[in-house]
gemmi code that builds the backbone of each chain (N, CA, C; Angstrom):
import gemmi

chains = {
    "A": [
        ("UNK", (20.079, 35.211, -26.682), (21.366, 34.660, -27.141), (21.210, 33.919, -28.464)),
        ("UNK", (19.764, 33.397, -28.696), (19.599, 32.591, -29.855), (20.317, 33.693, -31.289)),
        ("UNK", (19.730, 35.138, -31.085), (19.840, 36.167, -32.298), (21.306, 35.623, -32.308)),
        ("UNK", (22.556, 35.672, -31.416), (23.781, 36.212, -31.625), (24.165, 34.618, -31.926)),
        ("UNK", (24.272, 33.942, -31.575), (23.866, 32.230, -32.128), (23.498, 32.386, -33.456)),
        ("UNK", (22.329, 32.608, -34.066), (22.567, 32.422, -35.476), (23.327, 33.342, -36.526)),
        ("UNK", (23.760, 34.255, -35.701), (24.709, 34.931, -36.931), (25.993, 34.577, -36.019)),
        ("UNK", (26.248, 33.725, -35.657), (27.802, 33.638, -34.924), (29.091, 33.536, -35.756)),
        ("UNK", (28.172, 32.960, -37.812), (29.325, 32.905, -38.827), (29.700, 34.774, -39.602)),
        ("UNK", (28.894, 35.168, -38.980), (29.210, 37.042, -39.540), (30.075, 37.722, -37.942)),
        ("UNK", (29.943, 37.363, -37.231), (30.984, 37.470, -35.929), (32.491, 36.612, -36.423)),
        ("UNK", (32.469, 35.184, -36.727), (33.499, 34.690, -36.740), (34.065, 35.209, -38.059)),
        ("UNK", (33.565, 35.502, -39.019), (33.747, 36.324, -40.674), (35.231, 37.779, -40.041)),
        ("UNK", (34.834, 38.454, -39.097), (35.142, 39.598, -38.636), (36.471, 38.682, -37.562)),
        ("UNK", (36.698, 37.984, -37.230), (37.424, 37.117, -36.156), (37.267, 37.435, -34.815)),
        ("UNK", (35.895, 37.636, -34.524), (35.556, 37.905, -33.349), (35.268, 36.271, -32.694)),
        ("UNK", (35.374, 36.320, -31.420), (34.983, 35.277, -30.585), (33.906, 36.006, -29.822)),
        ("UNK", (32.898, 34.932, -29.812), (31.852, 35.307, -28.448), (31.895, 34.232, -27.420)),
        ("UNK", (31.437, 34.818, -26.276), (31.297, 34.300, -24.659), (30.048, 34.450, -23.941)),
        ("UNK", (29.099, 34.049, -24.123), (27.813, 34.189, -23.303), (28.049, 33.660, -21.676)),
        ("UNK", (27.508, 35.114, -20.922), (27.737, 34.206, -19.251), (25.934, 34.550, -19.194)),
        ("UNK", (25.803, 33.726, -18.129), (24.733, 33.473, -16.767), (24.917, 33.417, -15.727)),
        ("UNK", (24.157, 33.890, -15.029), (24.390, 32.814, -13.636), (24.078, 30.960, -13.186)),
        ("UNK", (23.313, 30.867, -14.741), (23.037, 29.345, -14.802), (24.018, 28.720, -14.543)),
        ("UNK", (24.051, 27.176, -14.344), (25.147, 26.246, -14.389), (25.248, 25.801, -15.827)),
        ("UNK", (26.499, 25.320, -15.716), (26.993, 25.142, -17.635), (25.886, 23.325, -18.050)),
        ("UNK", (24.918, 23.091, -16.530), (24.235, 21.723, -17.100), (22.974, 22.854, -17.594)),
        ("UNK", (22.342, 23.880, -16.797), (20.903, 24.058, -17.630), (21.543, 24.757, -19.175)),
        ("UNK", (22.627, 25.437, -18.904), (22.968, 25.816, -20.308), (22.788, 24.739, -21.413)),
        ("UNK", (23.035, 23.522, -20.794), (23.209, 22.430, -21.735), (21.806, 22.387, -22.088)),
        ("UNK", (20.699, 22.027, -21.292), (19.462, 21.618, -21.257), (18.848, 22.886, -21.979)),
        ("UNK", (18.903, 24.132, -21.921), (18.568, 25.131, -22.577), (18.893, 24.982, -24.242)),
        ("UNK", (20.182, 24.656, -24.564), (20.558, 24.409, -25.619), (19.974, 23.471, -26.437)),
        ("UNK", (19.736, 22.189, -25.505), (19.838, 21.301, -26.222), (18.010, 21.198, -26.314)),
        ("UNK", (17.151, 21.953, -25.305), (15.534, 21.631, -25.797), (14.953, 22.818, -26.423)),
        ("UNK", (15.888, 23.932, -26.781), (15.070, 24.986, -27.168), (15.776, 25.907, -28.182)),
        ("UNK", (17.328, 26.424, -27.646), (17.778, 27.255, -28.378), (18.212, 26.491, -29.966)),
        ("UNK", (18.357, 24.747, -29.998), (19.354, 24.121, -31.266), (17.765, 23.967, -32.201)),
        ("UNK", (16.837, 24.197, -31.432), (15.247, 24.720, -32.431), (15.641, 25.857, -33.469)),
        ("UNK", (16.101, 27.113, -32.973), (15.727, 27.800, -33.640), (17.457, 28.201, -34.137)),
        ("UNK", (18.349, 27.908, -33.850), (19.794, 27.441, -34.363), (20.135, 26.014, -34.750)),
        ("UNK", (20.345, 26.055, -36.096), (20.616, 25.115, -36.492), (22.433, 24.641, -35.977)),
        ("UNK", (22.149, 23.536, -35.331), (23.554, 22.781, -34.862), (23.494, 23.326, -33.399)),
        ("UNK", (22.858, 24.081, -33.071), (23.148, 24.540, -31.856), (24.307, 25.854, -31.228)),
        ("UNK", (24.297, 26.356, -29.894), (24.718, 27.218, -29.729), (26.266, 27.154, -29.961)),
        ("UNK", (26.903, 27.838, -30.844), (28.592, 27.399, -31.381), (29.639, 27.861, -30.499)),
        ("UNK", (29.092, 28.857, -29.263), (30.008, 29.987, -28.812), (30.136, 29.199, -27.200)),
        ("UNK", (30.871, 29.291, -26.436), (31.324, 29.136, -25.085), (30.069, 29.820, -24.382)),
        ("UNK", (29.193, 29.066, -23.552), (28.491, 29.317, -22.991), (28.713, 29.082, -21.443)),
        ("UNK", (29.318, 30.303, -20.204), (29.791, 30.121, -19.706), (29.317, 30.424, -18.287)),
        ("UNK", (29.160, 29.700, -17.155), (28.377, 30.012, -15.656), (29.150, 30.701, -14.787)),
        ("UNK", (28.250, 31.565, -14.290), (28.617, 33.243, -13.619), (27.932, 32.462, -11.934)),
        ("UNK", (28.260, 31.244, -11.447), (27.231, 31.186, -10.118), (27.767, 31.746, -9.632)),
        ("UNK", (26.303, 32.727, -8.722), (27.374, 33.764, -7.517), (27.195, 35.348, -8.037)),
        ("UNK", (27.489, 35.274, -9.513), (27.847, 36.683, -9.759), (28.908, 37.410, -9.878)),
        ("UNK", (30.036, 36.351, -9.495), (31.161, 36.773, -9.354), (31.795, 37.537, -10.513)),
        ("UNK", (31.722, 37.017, -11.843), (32.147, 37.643, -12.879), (31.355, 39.022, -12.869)),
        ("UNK", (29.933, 38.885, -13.136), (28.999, 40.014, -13.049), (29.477, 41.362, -12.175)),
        ("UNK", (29.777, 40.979, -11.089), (30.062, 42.126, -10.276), (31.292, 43.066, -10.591)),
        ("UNK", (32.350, 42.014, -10.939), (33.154, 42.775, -11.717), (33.427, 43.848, -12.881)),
        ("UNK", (31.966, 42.849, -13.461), (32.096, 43.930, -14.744), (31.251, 44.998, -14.369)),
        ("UNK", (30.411, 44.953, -13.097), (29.496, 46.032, -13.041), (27.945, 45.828, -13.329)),
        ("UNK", (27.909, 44.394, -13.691), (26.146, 44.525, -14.425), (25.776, 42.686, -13.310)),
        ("UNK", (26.318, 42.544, -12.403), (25.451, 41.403, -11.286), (24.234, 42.777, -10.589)),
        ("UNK", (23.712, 42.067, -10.165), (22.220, 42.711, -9.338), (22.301, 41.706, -8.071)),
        ("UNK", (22.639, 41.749, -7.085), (22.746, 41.013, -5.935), (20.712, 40.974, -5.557)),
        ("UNK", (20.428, 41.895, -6.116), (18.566, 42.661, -5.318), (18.039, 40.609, -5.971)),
        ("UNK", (18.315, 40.697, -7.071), (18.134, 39.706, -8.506), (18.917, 38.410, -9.105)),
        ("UNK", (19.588, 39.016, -8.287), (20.177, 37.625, -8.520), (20.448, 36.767, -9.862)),
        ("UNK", (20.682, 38.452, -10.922), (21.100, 37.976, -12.110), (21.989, 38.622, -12.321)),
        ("UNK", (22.700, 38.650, -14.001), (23.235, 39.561, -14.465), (22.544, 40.354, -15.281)),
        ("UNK", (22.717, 41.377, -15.260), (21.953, 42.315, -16.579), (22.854, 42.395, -17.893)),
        ("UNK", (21.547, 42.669, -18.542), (22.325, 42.013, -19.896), (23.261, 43.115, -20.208)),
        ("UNK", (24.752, 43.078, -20.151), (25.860, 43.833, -20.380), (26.532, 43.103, -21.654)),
        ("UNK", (26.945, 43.744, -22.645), (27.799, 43.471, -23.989), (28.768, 44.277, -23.777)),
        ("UNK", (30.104, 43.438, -23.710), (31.501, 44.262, -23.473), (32.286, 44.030, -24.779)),
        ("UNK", (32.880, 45.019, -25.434), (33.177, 44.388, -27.093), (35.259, 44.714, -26.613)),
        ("UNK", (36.194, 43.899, -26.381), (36.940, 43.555, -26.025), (37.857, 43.190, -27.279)),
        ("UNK", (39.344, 44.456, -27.138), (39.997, 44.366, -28.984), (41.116, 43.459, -27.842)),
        ("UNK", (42.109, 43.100, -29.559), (42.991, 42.114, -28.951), (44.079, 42.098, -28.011)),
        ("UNK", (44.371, 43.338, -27.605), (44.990, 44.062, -26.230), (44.356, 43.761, -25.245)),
        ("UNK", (42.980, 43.313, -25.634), (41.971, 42.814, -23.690), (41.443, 44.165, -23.403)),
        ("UNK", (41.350, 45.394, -24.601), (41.109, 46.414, -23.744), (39.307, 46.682, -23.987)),
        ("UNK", (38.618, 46.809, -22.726), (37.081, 47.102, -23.580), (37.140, 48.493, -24.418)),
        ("UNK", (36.648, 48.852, -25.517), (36.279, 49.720, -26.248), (34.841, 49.907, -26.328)),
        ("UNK", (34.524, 49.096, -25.905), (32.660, 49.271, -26.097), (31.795, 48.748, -25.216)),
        ("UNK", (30.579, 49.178, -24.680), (29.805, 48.432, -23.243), (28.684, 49.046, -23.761)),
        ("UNK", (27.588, 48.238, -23.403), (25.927, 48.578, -23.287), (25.050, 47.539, -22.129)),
        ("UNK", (24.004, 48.148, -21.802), (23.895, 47.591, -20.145), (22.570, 47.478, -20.949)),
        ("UNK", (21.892, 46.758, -20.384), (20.404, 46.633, -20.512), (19.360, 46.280, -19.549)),
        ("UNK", (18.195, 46.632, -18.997), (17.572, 45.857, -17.846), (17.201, 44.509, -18.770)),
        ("UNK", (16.563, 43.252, -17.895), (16.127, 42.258, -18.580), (14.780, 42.287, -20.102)),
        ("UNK", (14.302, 43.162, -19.330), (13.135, 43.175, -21.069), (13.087, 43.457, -21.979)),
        ("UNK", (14.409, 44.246, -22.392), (14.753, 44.586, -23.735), (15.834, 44.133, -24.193)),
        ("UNK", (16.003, 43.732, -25.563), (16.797, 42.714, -25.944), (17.991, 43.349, -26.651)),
        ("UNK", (18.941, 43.025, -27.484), (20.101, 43.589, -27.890), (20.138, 43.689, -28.935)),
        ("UNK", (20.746, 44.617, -30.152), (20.171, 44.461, -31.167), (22.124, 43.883, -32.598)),
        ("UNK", (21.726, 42.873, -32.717), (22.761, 42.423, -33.324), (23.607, 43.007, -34.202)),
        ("UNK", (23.015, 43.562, -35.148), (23.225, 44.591, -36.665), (24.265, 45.094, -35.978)),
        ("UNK", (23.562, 46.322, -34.541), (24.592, 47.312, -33.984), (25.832, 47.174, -33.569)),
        ("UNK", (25.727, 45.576, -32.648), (26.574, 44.722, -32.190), (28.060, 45.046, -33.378)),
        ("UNK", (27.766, 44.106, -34.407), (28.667, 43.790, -35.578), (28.911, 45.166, -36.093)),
        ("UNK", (27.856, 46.551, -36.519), (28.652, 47.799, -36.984), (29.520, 47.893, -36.197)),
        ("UNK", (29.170, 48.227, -34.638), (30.181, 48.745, -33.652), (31.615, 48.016, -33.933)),
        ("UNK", (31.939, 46.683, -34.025), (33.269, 45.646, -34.056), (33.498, 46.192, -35.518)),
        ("UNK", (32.611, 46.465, -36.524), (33.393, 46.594, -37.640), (33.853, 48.336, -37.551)),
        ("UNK", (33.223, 49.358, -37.309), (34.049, 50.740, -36.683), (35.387, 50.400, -35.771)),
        ("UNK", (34.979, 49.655, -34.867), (36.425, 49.823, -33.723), (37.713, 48.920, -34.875)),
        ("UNK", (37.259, 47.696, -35.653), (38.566, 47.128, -36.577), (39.134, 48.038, -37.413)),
        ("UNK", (38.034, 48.869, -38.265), (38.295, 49.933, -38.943), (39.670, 50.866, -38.133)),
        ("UNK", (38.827, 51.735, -37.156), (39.637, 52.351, -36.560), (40.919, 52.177, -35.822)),
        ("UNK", (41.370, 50.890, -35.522), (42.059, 49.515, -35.132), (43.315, 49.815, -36.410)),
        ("UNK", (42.410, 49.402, -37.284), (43.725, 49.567, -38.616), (44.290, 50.562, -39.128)),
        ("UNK", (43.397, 51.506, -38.874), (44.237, 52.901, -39.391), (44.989, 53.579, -38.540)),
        ("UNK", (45.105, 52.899, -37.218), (45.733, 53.766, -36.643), (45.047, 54.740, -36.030)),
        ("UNK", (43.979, 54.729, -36.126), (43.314, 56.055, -35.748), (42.754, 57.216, -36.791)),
        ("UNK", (43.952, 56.950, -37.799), (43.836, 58.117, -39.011), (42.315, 57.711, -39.552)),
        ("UNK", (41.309, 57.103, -39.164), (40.342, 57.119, -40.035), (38.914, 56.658, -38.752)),
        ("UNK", (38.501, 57.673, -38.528), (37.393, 57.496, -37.040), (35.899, 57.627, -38.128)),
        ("UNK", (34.576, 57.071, -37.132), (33.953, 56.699, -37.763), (32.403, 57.500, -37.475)),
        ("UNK", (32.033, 58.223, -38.274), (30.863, 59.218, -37.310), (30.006, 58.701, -37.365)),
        ("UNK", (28.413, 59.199, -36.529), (27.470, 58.573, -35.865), (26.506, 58.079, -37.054)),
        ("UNK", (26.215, 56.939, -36.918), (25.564, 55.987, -38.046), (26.114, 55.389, -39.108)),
        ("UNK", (27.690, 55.415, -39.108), (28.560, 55.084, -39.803), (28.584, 53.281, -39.909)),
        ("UNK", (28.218, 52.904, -41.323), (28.072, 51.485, -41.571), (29.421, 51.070, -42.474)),
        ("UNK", (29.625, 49.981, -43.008), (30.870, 49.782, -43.630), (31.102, 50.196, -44.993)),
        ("UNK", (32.005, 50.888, -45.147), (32.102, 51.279, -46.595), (31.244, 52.813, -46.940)),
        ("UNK", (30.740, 53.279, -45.752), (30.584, 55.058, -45.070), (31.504, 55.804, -45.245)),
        ("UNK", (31.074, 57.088, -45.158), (32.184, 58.100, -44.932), (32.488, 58.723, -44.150)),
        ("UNK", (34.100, 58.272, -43.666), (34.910, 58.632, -42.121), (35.744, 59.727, -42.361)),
        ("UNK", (35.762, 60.061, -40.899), (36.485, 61.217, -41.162), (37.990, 61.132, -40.265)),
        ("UNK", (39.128, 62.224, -41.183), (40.319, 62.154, -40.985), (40.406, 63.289, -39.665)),
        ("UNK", (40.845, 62.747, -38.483), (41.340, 63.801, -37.093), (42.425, 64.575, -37.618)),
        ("UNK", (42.228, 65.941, -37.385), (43.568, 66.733, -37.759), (43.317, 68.348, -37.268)),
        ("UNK", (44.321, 68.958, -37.307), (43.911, 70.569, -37.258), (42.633, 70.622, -38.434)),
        ("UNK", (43.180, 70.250, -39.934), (41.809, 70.635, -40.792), (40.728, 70.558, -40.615)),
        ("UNK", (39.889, 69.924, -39.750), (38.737, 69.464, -39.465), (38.053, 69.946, -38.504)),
        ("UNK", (38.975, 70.418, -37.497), (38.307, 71.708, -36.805), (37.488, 72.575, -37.241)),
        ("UNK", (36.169, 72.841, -36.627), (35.417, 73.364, -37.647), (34.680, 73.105, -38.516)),
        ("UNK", (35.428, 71.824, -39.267), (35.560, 71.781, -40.769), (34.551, 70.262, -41.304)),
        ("UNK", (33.923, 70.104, -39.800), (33.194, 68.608, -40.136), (32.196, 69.053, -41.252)),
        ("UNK", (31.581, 70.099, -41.255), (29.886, 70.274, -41.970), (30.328, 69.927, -43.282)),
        ("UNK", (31.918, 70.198, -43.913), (32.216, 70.441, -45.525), (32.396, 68.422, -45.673)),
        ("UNK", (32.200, 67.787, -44.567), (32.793, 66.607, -45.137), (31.836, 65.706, -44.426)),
        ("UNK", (30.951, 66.077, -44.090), (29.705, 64.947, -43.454), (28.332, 66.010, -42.809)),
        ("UNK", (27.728, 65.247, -42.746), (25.964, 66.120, -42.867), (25.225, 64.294, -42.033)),
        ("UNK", (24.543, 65.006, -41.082), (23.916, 63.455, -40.716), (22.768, 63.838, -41.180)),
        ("UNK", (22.339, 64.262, -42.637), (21.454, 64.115, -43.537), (22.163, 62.635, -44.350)),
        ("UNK", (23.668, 62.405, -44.674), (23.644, 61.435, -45.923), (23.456, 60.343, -44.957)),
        ("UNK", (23.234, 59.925, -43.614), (23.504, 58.795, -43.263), (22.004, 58.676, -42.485)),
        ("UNK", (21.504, 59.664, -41.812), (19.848, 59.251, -41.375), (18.708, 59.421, -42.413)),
        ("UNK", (19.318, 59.946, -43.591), (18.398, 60.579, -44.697), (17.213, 62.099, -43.790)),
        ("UNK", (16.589, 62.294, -44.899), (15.690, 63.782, -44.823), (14.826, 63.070, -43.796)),
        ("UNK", (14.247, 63.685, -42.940), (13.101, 63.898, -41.863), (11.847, 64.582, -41.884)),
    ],
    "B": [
        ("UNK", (-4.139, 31.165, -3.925), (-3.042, 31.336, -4.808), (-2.632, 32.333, -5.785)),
        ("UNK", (-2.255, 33.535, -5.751), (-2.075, 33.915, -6.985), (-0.736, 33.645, -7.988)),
        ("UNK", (-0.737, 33.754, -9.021), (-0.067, 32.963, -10.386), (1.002, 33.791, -9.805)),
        ("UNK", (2.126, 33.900, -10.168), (3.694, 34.738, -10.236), (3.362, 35.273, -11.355)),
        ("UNK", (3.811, 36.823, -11.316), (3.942, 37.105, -12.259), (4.801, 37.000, -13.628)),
        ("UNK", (4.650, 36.456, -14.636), (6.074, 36.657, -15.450), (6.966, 37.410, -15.843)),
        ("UNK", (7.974, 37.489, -15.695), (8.633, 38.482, -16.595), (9.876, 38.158, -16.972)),
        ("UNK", (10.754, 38.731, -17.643), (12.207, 38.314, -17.998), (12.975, 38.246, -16.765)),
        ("UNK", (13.139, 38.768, -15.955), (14.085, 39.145, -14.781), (13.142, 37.404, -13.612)),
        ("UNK", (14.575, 36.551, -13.497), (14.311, 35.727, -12.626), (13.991, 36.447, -11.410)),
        ("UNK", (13.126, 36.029, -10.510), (12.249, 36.271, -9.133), (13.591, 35.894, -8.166)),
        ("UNK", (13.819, 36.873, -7.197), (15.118, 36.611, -6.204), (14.316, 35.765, -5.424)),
        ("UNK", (14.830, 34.998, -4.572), (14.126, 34.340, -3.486), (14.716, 35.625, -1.945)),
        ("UNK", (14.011, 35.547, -1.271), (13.943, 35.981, -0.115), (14.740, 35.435, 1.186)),
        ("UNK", (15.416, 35.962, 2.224), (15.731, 35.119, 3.085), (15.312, 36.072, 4.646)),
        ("UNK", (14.263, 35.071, 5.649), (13.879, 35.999, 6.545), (15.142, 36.911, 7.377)),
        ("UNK", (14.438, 37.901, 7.465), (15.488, 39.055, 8.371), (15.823, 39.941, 7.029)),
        ("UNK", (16.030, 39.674, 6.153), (16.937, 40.062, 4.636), (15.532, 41.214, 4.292)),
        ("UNK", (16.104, 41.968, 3.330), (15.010, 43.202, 2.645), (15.770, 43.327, 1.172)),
        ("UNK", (14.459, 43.072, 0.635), (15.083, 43.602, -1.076), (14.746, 45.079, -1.602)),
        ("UNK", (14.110, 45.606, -0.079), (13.767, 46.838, 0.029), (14.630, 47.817, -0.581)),
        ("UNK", (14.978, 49.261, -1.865), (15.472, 49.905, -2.283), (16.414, 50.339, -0.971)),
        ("UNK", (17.402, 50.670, -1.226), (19.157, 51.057, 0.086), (18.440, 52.327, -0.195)),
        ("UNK", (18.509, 53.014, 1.353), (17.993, 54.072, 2.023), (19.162, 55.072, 1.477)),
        ("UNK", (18.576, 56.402, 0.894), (19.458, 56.990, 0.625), (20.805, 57.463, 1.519)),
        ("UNK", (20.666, 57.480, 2.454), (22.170, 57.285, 2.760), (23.208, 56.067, 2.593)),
        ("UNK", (22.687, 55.481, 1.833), (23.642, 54.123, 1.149), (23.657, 54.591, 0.046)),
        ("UNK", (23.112, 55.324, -0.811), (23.741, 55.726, -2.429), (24.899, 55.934, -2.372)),
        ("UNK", (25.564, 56.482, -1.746), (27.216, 56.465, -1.946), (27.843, 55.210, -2.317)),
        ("UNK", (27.645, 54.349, -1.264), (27.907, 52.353, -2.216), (27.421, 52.227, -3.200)),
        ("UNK", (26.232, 52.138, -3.666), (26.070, 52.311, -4.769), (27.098, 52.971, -6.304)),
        ("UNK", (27.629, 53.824, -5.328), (28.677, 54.925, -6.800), (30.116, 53.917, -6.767)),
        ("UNK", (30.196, 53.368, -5.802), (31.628, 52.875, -5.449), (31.618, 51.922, -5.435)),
        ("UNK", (30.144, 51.073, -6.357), (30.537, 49.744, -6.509), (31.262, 49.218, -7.657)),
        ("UNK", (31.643, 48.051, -7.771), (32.316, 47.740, -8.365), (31.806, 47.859, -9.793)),
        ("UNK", (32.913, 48.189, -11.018), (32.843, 48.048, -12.227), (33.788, 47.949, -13.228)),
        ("UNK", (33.513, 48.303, -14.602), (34.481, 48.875, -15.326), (33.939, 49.167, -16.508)),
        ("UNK", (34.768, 50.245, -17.471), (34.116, 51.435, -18.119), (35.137, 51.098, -19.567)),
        ("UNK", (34.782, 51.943, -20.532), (35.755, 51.720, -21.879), (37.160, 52.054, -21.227)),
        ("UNK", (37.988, 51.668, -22.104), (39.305, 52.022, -21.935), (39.921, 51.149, -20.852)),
        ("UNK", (39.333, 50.653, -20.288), (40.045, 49.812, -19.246), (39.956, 48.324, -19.841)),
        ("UNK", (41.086, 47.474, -19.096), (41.783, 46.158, -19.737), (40.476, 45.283, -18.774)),
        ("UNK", (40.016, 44.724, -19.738), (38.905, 43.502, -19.499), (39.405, 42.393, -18.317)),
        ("UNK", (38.379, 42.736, -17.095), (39.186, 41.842, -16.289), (38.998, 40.528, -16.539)),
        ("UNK", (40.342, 39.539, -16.517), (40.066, 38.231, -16.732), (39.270, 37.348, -15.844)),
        ("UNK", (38.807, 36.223, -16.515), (38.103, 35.198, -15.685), (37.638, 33.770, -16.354)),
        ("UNK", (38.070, 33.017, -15.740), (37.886, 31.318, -15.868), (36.439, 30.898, -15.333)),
        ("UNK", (35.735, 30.291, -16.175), (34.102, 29.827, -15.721), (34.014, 28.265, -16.483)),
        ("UNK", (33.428, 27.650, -15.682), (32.554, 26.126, -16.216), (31.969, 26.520, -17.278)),
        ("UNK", (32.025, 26.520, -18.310), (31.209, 26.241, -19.391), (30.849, 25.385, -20.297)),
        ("UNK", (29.455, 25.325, -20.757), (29.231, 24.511, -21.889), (29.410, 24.721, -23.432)),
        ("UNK", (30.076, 23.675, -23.950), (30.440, 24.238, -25.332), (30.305, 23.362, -26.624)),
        ("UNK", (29.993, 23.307, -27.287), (29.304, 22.336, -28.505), (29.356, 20.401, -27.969)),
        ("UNK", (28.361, 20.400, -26.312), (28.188, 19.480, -26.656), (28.726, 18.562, -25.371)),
        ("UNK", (30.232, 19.434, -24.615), (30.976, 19.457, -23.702), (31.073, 20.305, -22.691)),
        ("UNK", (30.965, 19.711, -21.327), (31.861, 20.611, -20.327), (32.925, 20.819, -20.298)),
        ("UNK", (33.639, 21.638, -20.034), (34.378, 22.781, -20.171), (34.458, 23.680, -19.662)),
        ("UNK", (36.075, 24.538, -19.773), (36.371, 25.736, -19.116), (36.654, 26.761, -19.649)),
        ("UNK", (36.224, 28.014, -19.653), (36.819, 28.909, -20.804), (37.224, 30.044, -19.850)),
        ("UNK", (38.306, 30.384, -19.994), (39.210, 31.617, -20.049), (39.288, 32.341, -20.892)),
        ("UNK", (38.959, 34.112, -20.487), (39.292, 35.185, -21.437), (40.762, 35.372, -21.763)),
        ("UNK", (41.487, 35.505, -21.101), (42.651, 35.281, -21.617), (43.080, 34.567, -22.768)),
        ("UNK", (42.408, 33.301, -22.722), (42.720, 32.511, -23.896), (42.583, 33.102, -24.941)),
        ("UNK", (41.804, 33.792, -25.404), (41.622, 34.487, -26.073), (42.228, 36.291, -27.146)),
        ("UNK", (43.237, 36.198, -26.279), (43.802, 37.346, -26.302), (44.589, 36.980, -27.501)),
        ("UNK", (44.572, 38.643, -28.428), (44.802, 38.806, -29.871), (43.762, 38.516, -30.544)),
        ("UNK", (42.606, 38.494, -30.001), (41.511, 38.379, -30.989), (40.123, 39.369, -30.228)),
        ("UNK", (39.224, 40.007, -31.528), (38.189, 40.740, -30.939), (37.075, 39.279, -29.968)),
        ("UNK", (37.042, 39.774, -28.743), (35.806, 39.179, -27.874), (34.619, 39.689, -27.973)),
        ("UNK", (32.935, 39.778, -28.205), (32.379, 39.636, -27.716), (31.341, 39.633, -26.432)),
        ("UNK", (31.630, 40.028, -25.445), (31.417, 39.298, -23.833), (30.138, 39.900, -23.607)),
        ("UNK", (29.293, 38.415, -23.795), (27.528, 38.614, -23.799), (26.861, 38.416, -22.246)),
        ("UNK", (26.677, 39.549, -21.400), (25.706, 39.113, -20.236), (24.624, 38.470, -20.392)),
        ("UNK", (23.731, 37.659, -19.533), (22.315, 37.713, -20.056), (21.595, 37.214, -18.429)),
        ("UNK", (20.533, 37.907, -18.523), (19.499, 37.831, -17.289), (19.615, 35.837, -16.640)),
        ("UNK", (19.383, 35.172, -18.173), (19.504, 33.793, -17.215), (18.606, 32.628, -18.912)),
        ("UNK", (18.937, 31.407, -18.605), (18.510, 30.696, -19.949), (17.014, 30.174, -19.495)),
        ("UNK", (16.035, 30.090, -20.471), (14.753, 29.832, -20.125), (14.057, 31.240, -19.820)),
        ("UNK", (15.104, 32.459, -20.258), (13.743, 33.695, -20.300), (13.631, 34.083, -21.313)),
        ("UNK", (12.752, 34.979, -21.612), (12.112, 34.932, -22.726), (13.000, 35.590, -24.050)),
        ("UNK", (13.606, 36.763, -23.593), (14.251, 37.722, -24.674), (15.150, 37.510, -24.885)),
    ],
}
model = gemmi.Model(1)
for chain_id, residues in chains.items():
    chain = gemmi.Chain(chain_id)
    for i, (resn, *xyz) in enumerate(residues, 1):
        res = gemmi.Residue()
        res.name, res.seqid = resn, gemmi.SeqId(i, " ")
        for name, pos in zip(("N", "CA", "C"), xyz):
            atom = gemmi.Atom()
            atom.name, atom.element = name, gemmi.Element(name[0])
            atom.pos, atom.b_iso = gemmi.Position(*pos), 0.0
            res.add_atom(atom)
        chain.add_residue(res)
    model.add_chain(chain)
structure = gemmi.Structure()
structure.add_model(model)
structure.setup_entities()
């Protein structure tokens, strides 16, 4: 949580809000915060850090482990309708990777604003080239994208 | 004595009679029909105790509505990743 903590001003840049749950209580959150994570975040954790005892939230979303008695690390990316557009599950030992986090919110705003008229293909970063849904394009992706310009040569 | 092992994933505690034993395949079906939710569906709401710059506190997703969320799981505070 520390990674998404120190870029929490390139999340709030985009007007995203974040919500970190646990199953901790909101006191070790405190004690977590306050002896380890405001080390390596300056001011400390800025975002709602919020207690899941039980699991109750967890189960809902699908990522509690009753075996474990945790949550697994689930990222639900949630537009302003409340609707999820985006989910990634993780077991505990591998961590999340932020960059992706923020492309993904900046594709779904993108796509958010246009209406749709402007979707975003695979490895698509900001200021990439998207492509327009239509009869023309049927077919017709190879004349207007190559995932050579965006993974480069191999 | 041997040490516990470490790892990211907090250690469940046990309760006698109880098994953390893998559900015998004729329970995979619960398994498919447990609870969740997938893209496209409306983020279910929920109110939690939380801590927040400093304060206890309560935060509601709802509150939030009209703005992009976020919503970070995590194994538990004090592990490693």
């Amino acid at each position: 949580m520390s990674a998404v903590a120190d870029r929490y001003a390139e999340f709030q840049a985009l007007g995203v809000e974040v919500i970190s749950v646990s199953v901790d209580s909101q006191f070790v959150h405190k004690v977590w915060n306050d002896t380890e994570l405001s080390k390596m975040v300056d001011g400390g954790v800025p975002f709602h850090m919020a207690s899941d005892g039980g699991g109750a939230i967890g189960t809902v979303y699908g990522v509690y482990s009753p075996a474990q008695g945790v949550d697994f690390r689930g990222r639900f990316l949630i537009d302003p309708d409340g609707i999820i557009q985006g989910m990634e599950i993780l077991t505990p030992p591998v961590g999340r990777n932020v960059d992706e986090t923020l492309r993904q919110l900046q594709a779904f705003q993108l796509v958010r604003k246009t209406g749709g008229k402007e979707v975003t293909p695979s490895g698509w970063t900001p200021g990439g080239k998207v492509l327009n849904p239509g009869p023309d394009l049927v077919a017709n992706v190879w004349k207007f994208w190559n995932p050579k310009d965006v993974y480069g040569k191999k | 004595m041997a040490e516990e092992k470490v790892s990211c994933a907090v250690p469940a505690s046990t309760v006698e009679g109880s098994s953390n034993e893998p559900a015998p395949a004729a329970e995979v079906k619960k398994e498919a029909v447990r609870m969740g939710v997938t893209v496209g569906m409306k983020a279910p709401d929920f109110t939690a105790p939380a801590y927040y710059k400093g304060k206890f506190t309560t935060v509601k997703l709802s509150d939030f509505a009209g703005k992009w969320v976020s919503l970070c799981f995590y194994p538990g505070d004090f592990t490693f990743v």
